[in-house]
ZAFIKE-58465 format. One record per residue (C-alpha): residue in one letter; x, y, z. Coordinates in steps of 0.5 Angstrom, whole numbers, plus 500, padded with zeros to 3 digits. Each point is the difference from the previous one (the first is absolute). Layout:
aXYZ
...
This chain:
x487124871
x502507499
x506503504
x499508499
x507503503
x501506505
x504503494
x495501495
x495503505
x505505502
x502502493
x493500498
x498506507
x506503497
x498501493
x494502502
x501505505
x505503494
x495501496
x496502505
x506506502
x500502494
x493501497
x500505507
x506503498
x498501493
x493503502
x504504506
x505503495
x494501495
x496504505
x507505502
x502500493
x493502497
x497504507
x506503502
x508500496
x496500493
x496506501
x506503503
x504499495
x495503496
x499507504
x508501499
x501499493
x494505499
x503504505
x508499496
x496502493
x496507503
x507502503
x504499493
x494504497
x501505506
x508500498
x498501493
x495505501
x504504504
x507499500
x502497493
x497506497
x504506503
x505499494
x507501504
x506495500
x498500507
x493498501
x501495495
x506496503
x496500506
x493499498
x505493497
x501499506
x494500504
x497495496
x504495501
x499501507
x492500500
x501493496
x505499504
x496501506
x497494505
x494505503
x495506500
x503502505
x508501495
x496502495
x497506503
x507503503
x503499493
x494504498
x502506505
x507499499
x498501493
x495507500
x506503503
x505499495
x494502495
x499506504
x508502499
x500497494
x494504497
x504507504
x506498495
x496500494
x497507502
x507502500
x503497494
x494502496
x502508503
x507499497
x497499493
x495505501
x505506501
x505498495
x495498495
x498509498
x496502492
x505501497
x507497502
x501494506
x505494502
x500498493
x504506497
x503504506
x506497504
x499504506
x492497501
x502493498
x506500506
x495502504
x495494499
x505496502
x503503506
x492501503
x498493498
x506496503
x500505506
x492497500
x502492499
x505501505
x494501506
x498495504
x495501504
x494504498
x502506507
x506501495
x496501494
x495504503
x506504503
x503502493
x493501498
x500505505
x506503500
x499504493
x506497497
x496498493
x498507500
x506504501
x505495495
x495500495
x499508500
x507501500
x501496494
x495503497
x502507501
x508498497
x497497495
x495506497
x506505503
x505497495
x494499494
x499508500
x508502501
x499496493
x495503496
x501507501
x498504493
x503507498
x495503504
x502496507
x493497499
x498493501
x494496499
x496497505
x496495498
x494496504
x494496497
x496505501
x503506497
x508503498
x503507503
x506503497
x503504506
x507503502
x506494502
x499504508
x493499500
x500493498
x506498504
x496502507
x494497498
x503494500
x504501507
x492502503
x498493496
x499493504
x501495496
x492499499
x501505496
x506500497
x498493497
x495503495
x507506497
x504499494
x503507498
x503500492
x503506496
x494505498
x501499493
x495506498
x496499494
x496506497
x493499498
x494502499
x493502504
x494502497
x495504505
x496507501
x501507503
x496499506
x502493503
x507503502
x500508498
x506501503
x505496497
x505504496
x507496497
x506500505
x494497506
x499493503
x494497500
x498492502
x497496496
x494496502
x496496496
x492498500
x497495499
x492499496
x499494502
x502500508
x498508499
x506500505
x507504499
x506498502
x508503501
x504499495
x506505499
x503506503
x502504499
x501501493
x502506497
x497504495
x504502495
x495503494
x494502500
x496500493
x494502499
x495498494
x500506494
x492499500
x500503506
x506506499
x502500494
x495506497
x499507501
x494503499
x500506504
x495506500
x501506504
x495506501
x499505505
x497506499
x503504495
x506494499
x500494496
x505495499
x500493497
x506495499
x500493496
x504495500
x502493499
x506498504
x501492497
x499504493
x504505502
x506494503
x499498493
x502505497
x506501504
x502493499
x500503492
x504506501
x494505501
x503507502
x494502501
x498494505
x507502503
x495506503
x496496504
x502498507
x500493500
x504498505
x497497507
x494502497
x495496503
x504499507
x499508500
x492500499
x500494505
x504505505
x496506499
x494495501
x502498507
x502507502
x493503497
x497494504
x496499493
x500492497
x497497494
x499493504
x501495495
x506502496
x504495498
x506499502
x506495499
x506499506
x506496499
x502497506
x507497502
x499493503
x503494500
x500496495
x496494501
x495504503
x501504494
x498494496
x493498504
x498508500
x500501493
x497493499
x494503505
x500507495
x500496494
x496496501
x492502503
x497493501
x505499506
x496504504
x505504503
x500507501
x508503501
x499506506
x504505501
x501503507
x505506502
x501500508
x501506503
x507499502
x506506502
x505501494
x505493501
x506501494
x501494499
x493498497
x501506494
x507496498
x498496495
x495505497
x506505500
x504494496
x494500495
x500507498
């Protein structure tokens, strides 16, 4: 006979109501693992990824010091986080700063602009170079996005930077004075030669917007040569100023390039003026009076007494003045101006006269000015 035990009975219940327990448990876990905690778990990890891209989008890319060390910060705090909820306040915490940080890189990036001029910048002045680094530290300093917009607002940009523009420039003109009391002003659209007084009460009227765009140098004067006709510019006459524009064939648009540059001769073509062949005849009077002056200056060249006799001085400019006062012309005489300017636009207007397949046409323009001294100065030096 078999004698089965309460013992094995009750471990046999227990292991059974075990595995029993168990196979429960681990459908119950599997259903909130896989219906709810996964699921969950899955929401947030794409709510942590969108939030970095944010952060990257937005603040990363702002570029400042500052952005950057917060931009590090707020995403260890989004990997951090435990819910949406967190992220989402990470996320208004960081459109804040993005904002203020945005603000800083605006003014950082105004610092650069106004001491950044055509010609002469932070690199090579002292004076503009002290500046960019008193505005910038002045900017880093600001914590807030109120005090940012508060320095933006104040003008302090403005007024330091055309404050240092004005000194610089001042200083540059003081320098570069000729024997005239002339300086050259030069921008990237045109050159000017003007007295030091004038030059130096443009850029006490100048905001550093324009100031920026300056260079004054020594008006190294060259003489050189432009071919034209009587009727462009009928009134010129040497010791007078002209500006010079220059047109372009292939825009068919004109654009300024110097003034005012002072004429210091004008020749005229000898197959225009340099024969005589005169024929009077009036009733019972008759005259005649032939003569070739460019033979007859030749001729004098070789010792010709003769030649002597024939008034040959000024020759031309006298029938151009008695032209004028008779209101007579003969339109398409040639004639030759000799121009002072500068030396390096000296270079590109003889490039232009010389060479016709530019397409450039050298224009001179006299303006109607009252009598200024200080424009007949150079032409005197000449004479």
């Amino acid at each position: 006979m078999i004698t089965i035990s309460d013992t094995d009975v009750d471990v046999r219940v227990a292991v059974g109501a075990l595995v029993v327990f168990l196979i429960v448990g681990l459908i119950v876990f599997g259903i909130y693992y896989f219906g709810f905690l996964r699921p969950a778990r899955d929401e947030l990890d794409r709510t942590k990824t969108s939030a970095l891209s944010e952060i990257d989008r937005t603040l990363g890319t702002i570029g400042t010091s500052q952005a950057q060390g917060e931009a590090s910060k707020f995403r260890s705090d989004v990997i951090a986080a435990e819910s949406k909820d967190e992220i989402n306040s990470i996320l208004r915490e960081m459109s804040d700063v993005a904002l203020r940080e945005s603000k800083r890189k605006e003014l950082l990036g105004r610092v650069d602009t106004v001491v950044a001029g055509t010609y002469h910048s932070a690199s090579d002045v002292t004076a503009l170079a002290t500046l960019q680094t008193s505005l910038k530290n002045d900017i880093n300093n600001k914590t807030t996005l109120a005090d940012l917009q508060a320095l933006e607002t104040s003008g302090t940009i403005d007024t330091q930077a055309t404050s240092a523009w004005r000194t610089y420039l001042q200083t540059l003109v003081q320098s570069k004075v000729n024997e005239f009391n002339q300086v050259l002003q030069r921008t990237a659209a045109y050159r000017l030669i003007m007295p030091k007084e004038n030059a130096l009460a443009l850029v006490r009227g100048s905001s550093w917007q324009i100031l920026r765009g300056w260079d004054f140098d020594d008006p190294r004067l060259v003489a050189i040569p432009v071919a034209d006709a009587f009727d462009r510019a009928p009134d010129l006459r040497p010791g007078m100023v002209a500006d010079i524009w220059v047109y372009d064939s292939a825009t068919e648009n004109s654009s300024f390039l110097f003034g005012p540059a002072v004429i210091l001769e004008t020749i005229y073509s000898t197959a225009d003026l340099s024969t005589i062949s005169w024929i009077l005849a009036y009733e019972n009077t008759s005259a005649s009076y032939t003569v070739d002056v460019w033979e007859t200056l030749k001729a004098l060249a070789a010792g010709s007494t003769e030649a002597a006799a024939v008034g040959w001085e000024d020759y031309a400019l006298d029938i151009m003045e008695r032209v004028r006062t008779a209101h007579l012309g003969k339109f398409d005489v040639s004639v030759m101006y000799v121009v002072a300017v500068p030396e390096e636009l000296g270079i590109l207007i003889t490039q232009y006269e010389q060479y016709a397949n530019l397409g450039k046409d050298v224009i001179l323009l006299p303006p109607i000015v009252s009598s200024n001294p200080w424009q007949y100065q150079a032409y005197q030096s000449y004479r």
